[in-house]
C-alpha positions as CSV (number, residue, x, y, z in Angstrom):
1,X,-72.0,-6.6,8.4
2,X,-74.0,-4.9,6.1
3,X,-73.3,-4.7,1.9
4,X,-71.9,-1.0,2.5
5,X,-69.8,-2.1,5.2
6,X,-68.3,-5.1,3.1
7,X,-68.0,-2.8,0.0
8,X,-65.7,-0.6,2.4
9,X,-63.9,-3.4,3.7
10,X,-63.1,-5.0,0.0
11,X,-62.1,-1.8,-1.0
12,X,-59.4,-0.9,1.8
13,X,-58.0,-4.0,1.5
14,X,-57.1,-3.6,-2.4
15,X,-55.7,-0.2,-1.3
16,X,-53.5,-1.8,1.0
17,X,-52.9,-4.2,-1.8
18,X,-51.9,-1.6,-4.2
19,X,-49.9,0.1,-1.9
20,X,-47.6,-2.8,-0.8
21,X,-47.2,-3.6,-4.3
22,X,-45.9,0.1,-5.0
23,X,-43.9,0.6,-2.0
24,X,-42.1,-3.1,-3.0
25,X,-41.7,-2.0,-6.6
26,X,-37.8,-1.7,-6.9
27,X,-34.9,-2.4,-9.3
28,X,-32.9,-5.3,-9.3
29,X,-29.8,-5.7,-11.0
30,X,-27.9,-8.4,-12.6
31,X,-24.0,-8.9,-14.0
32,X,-23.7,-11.1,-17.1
33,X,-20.8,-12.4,-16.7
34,X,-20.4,-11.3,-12.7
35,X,-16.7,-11.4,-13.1
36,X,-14.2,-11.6,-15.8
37,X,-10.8,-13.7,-16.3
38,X,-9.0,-12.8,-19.6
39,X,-6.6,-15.3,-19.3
40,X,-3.0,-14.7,-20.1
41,X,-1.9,-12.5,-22.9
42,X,1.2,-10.1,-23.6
43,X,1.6,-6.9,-22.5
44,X,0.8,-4.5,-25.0
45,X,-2.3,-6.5,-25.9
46,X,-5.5,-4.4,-25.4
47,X,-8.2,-7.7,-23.7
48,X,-12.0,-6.3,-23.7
49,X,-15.0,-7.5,-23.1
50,X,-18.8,-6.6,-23.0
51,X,-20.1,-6.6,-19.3
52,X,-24.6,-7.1,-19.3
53,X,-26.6,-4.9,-16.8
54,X,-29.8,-6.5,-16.6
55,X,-32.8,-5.1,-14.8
56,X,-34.6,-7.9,-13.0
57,X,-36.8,-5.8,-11.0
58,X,-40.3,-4.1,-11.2
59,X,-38.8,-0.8,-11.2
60,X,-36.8,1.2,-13.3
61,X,-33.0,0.7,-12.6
62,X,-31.3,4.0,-13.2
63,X,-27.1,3.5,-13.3
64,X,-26.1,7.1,-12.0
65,X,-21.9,6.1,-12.5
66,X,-19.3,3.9,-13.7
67,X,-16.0,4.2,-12.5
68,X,-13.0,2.1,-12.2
69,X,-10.3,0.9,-9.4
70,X,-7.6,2.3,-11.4
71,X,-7.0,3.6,-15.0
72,X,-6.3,0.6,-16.4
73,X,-10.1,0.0,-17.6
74,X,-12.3,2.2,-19.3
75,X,-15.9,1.6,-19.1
76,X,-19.0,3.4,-20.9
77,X,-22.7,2.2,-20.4
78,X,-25.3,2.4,-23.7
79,X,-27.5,3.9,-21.4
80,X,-28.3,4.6,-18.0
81,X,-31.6,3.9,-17.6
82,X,-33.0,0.6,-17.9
83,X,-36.7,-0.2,-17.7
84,X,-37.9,-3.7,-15.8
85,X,-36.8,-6.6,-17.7
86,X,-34.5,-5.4,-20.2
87,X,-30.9,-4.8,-20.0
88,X,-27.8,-2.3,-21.1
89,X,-23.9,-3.4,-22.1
90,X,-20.8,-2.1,-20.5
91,X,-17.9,-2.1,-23.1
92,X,-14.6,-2.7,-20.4
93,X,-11.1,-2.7,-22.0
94,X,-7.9,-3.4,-19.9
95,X,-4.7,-1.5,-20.8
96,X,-2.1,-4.0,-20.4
97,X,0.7,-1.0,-21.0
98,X,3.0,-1.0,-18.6
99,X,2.0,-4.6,-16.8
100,X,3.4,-7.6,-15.6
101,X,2.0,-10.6,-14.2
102,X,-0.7,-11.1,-11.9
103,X,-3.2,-8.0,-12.6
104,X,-6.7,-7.4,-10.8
105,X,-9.2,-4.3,-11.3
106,X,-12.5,-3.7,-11.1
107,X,-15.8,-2.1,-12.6
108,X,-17.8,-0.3,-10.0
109,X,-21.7,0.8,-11.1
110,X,-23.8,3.1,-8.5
111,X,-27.7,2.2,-9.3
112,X,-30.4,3.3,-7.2
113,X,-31.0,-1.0,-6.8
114,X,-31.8,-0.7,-2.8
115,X,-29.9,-3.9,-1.7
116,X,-25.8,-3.6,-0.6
117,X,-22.9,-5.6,-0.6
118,X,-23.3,-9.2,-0.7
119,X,-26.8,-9.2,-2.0
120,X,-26.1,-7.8,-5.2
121,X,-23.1,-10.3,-5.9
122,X,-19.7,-8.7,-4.4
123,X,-17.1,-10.3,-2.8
124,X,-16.2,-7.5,-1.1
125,X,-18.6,-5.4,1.4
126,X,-20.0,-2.6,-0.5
127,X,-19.9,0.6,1.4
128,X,-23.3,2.3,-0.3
129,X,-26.9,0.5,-1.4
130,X,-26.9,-0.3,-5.4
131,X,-22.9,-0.8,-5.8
132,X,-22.2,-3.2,-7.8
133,X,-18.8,-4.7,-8.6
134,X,-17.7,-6.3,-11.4
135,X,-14.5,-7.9,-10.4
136,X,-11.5,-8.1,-13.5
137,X,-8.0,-10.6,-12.9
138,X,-5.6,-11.9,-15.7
139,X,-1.8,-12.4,-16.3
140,X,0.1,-10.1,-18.3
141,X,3.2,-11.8,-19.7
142,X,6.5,-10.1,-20.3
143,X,9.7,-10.5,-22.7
144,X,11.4,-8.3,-20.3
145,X,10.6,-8.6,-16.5
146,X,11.3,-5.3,-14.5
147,X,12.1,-5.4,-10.8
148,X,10.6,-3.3,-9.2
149,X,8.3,-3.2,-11.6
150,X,7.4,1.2,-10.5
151,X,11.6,1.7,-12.0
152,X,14.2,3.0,-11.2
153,X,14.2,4.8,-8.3
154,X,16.5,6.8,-6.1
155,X,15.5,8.2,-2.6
156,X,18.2,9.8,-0.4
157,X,17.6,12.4,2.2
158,X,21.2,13.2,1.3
159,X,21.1,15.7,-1.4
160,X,25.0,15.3,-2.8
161,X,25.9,14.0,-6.2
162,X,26.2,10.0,-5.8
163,X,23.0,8.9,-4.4
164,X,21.7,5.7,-6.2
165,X,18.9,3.4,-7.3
166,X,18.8,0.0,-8.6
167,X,16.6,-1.8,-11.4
168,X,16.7,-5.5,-12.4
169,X,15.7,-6.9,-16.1
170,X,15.2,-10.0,-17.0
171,X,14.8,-12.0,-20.1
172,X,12.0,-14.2,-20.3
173,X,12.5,-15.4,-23.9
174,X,14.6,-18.5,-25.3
175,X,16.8,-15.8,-27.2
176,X,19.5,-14.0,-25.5
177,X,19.0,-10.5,-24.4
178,X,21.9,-7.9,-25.5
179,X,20.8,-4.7,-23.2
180,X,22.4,-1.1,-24.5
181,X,20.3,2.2,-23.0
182,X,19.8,4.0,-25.9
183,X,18.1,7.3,-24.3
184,X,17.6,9.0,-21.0
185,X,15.3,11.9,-20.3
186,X,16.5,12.3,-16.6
187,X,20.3,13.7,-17.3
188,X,20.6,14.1,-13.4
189,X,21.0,10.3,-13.3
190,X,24.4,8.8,-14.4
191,X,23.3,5.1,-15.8
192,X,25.6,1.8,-15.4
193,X,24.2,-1.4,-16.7
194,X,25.6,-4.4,-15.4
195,X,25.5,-8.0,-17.2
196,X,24.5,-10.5,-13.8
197,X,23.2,-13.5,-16.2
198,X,24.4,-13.5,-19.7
199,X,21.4,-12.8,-22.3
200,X,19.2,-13.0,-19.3
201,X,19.8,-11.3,-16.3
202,X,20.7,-7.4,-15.8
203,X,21.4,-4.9,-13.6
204,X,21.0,-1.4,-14.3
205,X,22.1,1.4,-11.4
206,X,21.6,5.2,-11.6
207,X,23.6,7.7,-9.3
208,X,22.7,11.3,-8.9
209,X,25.5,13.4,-10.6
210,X,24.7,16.6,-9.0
211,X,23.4,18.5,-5.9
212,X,19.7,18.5,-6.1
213,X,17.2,20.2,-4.0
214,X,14.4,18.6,-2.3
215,X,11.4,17.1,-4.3
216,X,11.0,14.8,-7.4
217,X,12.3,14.5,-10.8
218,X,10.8,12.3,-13.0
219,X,11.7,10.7,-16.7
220,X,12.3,8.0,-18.6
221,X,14.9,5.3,-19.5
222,X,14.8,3.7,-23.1
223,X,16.6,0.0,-23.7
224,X,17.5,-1.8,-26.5
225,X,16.7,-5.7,-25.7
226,X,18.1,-7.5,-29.2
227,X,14.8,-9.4,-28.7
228,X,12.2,-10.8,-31.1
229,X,9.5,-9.1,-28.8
230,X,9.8,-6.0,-27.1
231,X,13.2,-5.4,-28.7
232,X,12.7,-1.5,-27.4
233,X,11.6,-1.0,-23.3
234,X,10.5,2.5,-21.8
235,X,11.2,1.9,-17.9
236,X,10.3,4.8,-15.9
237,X,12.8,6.7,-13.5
238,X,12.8,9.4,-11.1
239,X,14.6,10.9,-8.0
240,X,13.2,12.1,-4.7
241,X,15.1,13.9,-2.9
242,X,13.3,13.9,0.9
243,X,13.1,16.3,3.2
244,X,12.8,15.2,7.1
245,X,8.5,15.6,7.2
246,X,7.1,14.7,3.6
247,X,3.1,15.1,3.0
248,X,1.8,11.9,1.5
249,X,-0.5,12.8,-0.9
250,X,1.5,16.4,-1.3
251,X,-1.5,17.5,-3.2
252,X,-5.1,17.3,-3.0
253,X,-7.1,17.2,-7.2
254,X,-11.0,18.3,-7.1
255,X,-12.9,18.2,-9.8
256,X,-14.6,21.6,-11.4
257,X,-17.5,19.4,-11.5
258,X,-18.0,17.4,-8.2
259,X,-20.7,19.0,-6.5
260,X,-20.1,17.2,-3.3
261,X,-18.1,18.2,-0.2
262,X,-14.6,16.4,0.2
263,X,-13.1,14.4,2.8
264,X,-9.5,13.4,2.8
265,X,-7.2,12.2,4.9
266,X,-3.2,13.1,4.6
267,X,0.0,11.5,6.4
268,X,2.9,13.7,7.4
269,X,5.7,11.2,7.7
270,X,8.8,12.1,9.2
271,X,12.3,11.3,8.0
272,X,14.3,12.9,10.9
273,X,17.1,12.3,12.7
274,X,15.8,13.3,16.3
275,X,13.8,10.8,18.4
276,X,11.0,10.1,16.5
277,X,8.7,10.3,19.9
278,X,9.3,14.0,20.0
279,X,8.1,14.8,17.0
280,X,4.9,16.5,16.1
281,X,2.8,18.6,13.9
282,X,1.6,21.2,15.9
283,X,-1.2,22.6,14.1
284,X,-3.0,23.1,10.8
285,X,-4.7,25.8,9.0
286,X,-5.9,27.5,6.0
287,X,-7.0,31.1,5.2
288,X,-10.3,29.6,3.7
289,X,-12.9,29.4,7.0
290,X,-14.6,26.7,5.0
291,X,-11.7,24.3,5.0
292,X,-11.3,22.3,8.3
293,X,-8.2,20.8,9.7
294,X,-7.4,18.1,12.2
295,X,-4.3,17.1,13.5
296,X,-3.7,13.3,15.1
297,X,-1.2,12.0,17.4
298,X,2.3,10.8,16.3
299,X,2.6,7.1,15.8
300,X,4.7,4.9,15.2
301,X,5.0,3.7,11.4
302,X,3.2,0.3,9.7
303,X,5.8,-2.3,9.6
304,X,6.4,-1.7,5.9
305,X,7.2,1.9,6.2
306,X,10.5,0.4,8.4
307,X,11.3,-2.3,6.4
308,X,10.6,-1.5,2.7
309,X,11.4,2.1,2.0
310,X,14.8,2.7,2.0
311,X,15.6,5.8,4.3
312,X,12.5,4.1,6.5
313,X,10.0,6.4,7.7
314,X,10.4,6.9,11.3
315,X,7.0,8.4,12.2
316,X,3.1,9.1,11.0
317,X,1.1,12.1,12.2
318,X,-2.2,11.8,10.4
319,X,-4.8,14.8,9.5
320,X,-8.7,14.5,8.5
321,X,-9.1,17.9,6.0
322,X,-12.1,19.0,5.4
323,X,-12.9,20.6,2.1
324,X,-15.5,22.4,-0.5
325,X,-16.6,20.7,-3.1
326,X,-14.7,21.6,-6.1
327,X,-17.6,23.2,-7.9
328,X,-16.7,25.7,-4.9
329,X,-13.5,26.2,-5.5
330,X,-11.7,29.2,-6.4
331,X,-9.2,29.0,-9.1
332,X,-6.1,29.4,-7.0
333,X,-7.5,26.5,-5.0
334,X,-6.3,26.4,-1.0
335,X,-3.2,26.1,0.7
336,X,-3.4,24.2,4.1
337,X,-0.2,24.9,6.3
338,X,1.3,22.7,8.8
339,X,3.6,23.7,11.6
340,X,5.7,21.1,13.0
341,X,8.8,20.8,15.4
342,X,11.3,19.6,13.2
343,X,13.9,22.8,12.8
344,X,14.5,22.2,8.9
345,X,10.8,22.1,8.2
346,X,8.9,24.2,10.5
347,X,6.4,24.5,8.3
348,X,5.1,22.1,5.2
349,X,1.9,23.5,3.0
350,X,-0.7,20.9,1.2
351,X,-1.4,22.3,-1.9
352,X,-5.4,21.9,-3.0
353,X,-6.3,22.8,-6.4
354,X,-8.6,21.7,-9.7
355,X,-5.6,22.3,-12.3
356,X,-4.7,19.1,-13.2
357,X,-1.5,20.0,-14.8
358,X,-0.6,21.4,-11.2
359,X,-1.4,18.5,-9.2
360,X,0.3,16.4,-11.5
361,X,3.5,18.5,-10.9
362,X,3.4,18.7,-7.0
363,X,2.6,14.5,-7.1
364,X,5.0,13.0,-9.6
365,X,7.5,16.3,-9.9
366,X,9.5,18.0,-12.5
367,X,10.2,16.3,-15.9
368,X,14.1,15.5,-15.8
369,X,16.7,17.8,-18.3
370,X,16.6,16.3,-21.3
């Protein structure tokens, strides 16, 4: 081998060199702390902490999202892009409003880091490369237990006056507890409190007092306590009134923003009397030729629909929908229609939209009369 030849040899090789070393350049993140336990504090309390991205990599780690489990955390990053070797902090906050107990959340970050689930730290698989999860637990305590801890509720497929719900409260302080309701925003619900303990132990029952068409109505329930701490409790209350095939979610939110196309899935469950084997949904559609609709077989309900809901749902029918991304949709949003055989609700319409205020109205319902 000649010098030229060597000289051409030497010089391929650092190209190869160079080129391995570029093609392996890639981000690498780190969590500092990789999970956080705030311990026990009282509700109402506002726990935070600051959460470390560190970029251990070669390459510049670029964090495209934060987003959260639920809306209990809020987290914002300094910045989103963090050259190799330094790092950025994550403020999280966890809104203990409203909580009791055993609480767990969690801090998701999508980064262009290449590795997935396990690799980067998570307990739990992580569906896309560069998902990170910062995992959150604590206990919030309570003066004032409430079981169940959603409210009051009453669900009745019958729609006369005298339907009911039932709400248990339940001192958790030395001091005795002297409940009085002091307010109601829901004036369709007649309220009876009834002493089970004394100064620890209550029982508080609402009853329709009017004929009320299907759907929600929502409000709220104040207390007096007599207590040291929380001596004033908000408890949420609301009626649904069911008809025999309910849409779970009844409404689809897209975001003005999202770019991306949707993919949803929705239940139809079925209340009925009729032998819930017969029933099906027979079809859907919407007048949109960009929205797509698919229609499963009936099945029999998850154990917990039977035995924890009270009328038990007495079969599913799922649907995979199909949508636009919300940057593509128009401002009256889509309707999807579903036919069914049930003779009191033939037919039963989704409701798709990027008005918040409307969404929020079709999920939760109308505020009660005040």
């Amino acid at each position: 081998m000649n010098r030229s030849d060597r000289d051409v040899l030497w010089l391929s090789i650092m190209v190869a060199l160079a080129v391995g070393h570029a093609a392996a350049a890639a981000p690498r993140l780190v969590l500092q702390p990789p999970a956080w336990d705030f311990g026990q504090v009282w509700q109402e309390e506002q726990p935070q902490t600051t959460l470390v991205v560190r970029n251990e990599g070669d390459a510049e780690l670029v964090i495209t999202e934060v987003r959260t489990t639920c809306g209990c955390t809020v987290a914002q990053p300094e910045r989103k892009n963090v050259p190799p070797g330094e790092s950025t902090s994550v403020k999280v906050h966890f809104d203990t409003h409203g909580k009791q107990g055993e609480v767990t959340s969690k801090v998701i970050l999508l980064t262009n880091d290449p590795r997935v689930g396990s690799e980067l730290g998570n307990r739990d698989p992580a569906p896309k490369p560069g998902e990170a999860h910062f995992h959150i637990r604590g206990f919030v305590k309570r003066a004032v237990l409430r079981e169940p801890l959603g409210g009051l509720v009453v669900r009745a497929l019958d729609r006369q006056p005298g339907q009911s719900g039932r709400l248990v409260l339940k001192n958790q302080m030395s001091e005795p507890m002297r409940l009085q309701l002091k307010s109601s925003s829901i004036r369709e619900l007649d309220i009876e409190i009834r002493e089970i303990t004394p100064g620890v132990e209550y029982e508080v029952i609402g009853r329709t007092n009017r004929a009320l068409e299907p759907g929600k109505v929502r409000g709220e329930l104040t207390f007096v306590t007599g207590l040291s701490r929380e001596g004033e409790i908000a408890v949420p209350a609301r009626i649904e009134m069911l008809s025999h095939v309910e849409l779970v979610p009844p409404a689809i939110y897209l975001l003005k923003t999202d770019a991306s196309p949707v993919q949803r899935v929705i239940s139809l469950q079925y209340y009925g009397p009729d032998d819930p084997n017969e029933f099906r949904v027979t079809g859907g559609t919407c007048k949109d030729p960009r929205v797509k609709v698919t229609v499963g077989p009936t099945q029999p309900p998850e154990a917990w629909m039977r035995t924890k809901l009270n009328p038990p749902v007495r079969a599913v029918v799922q649907s995979q929908v199909s949508l636009p991304s919300g940057a593509e949709t128009p401002p009256e949003g889509f309707v999807i229609e579903y036919t069914t055989t049930d003779p009191t609700c033939p037919k039963v319409e989704l409701v798709v939209t990027t008005d918040k205020e409307l969404f929020e109205r079709r999920m939760y319902g109308r505020p009660g009369t005040k």
